[in-house]
C-alpha positions, 0 to 999 in steps of 0.5 A: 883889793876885794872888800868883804860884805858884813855876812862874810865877815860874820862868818869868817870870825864864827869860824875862828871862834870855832876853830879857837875852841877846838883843838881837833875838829872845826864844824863849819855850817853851810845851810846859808851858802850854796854847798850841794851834794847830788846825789845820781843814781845808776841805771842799774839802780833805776832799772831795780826801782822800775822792776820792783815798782819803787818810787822814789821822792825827795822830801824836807829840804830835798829836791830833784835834780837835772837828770832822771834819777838824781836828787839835790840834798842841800849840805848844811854843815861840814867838819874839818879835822885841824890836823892837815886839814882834811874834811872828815864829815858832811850833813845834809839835815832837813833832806830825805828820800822816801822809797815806796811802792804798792802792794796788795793795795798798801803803801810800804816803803822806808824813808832815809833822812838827815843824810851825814858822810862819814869820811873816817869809816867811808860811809854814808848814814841816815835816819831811816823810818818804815813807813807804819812802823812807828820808829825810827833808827837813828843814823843807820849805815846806808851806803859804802863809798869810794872816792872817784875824784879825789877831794878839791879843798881850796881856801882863799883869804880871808878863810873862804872854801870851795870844794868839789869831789865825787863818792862813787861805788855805793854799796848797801851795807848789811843793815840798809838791804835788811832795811830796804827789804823789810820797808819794800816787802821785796820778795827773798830774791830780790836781797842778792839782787840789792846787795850786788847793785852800785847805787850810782855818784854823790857828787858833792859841790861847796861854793862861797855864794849865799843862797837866796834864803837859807835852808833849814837845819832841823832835822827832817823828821817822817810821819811814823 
């Protein structure tokens, strides 16, 4: 018989205590468990930086990944609606990516932060900043997405949760090629070519295992 350490049971009774005061939504954290969303981006999106000389950077909780052109964003909370038990929502607060190139001797660029999936209108949204702009607009639609592999959710007594799916066919919504063009100072051209490009996987992975030390919630927050 599996006994449960202290921290596990502190919060498995969190999770009760949340799900007993709502009657539709459980907001789980997950900043001191292992749960990952990786985000890989495709060639023809590596290709687009290359041609235009962008680089890209993780910041705040954000590291690189294993392979070119992946980035690992620590996944600090999951919602799951109560109704059938369905995930409706991901954040990975405290991470960012900063795209930025050179030009005529400037750094331009925009950076997107405290990433959140929204699983009811399938879109990823995000904090973005131009860089010099002195503003930041909060929670912007970035990417549209689809499911490639369908959703793994499985709960093991006592209320433990792994889960593991991949988001595929991420698309720039209207306001994110507005935002990456205008950060970027791309040339007119280059809109048709951002607009048309898939910008690759986010491969999302949960586990039961505590991290080491916890990453941090607060929201990431770029120099303006």
């Amino acid at each position: 018989m599996r006994i449960l350490s202290m921290p596990k049971v502190t919060i498995v009774a969190a999770m009760l205590a949340a799900a007993c005061g709502s009657a539709n939504a459980l907001t789980i954290p997950t900043n001191a468990m292992v749960a990952d969303s990786i985000q890989q981006f495709s060639t023809d999106a590596l290709d687009s930086f290359a041609t235009f000389k962008v680089t890209v950077a993780p910041m705040g909780n954000a590291t690189p990944g294993t392979t070119e052109g992946s980035f690992v964003l620590p996944v600090t909370s999951i919602s799951i609606n109560l109704s059938g038990l369905k995930i409706a929502g991901g954040a990975a607060t405290g991470s960012a990516l900063e795209f930025s190139r050179v030009r005529l001797g400037t750094k331009v660029g925009l950076t997107l932060a405290n990433f959140n999936i929204n699983y009811l209108t399938q879109q990823v949204l995000a904090d973005t900043t131009v860089i010099g702009s002195g503003t930041t607009n909060a929670q912007t639609p970035i990417y549209n997405f689809q499911r490639v592999t369908p959703l793994s959710l499985k709960y093991q007594f006592p209320l433990n949760i792994s889960m593991t799916e991949t988001l595929g066919s991420l698309y720039l919504t209207p306001e994110a090629v507005d935002a990456f063009a205008a950060g970027l100072m791309l040339p007119n051209y280059a809109r048709a070519v951002i607009e048309a490009i898939d910008f690759g996987t986010l491969f999302q992975d949960i586990k039961v295992k505590f991290r080491s030390k916890p990453v941090s919630n607060k929201p990431y927050v770029p120099a303006l």
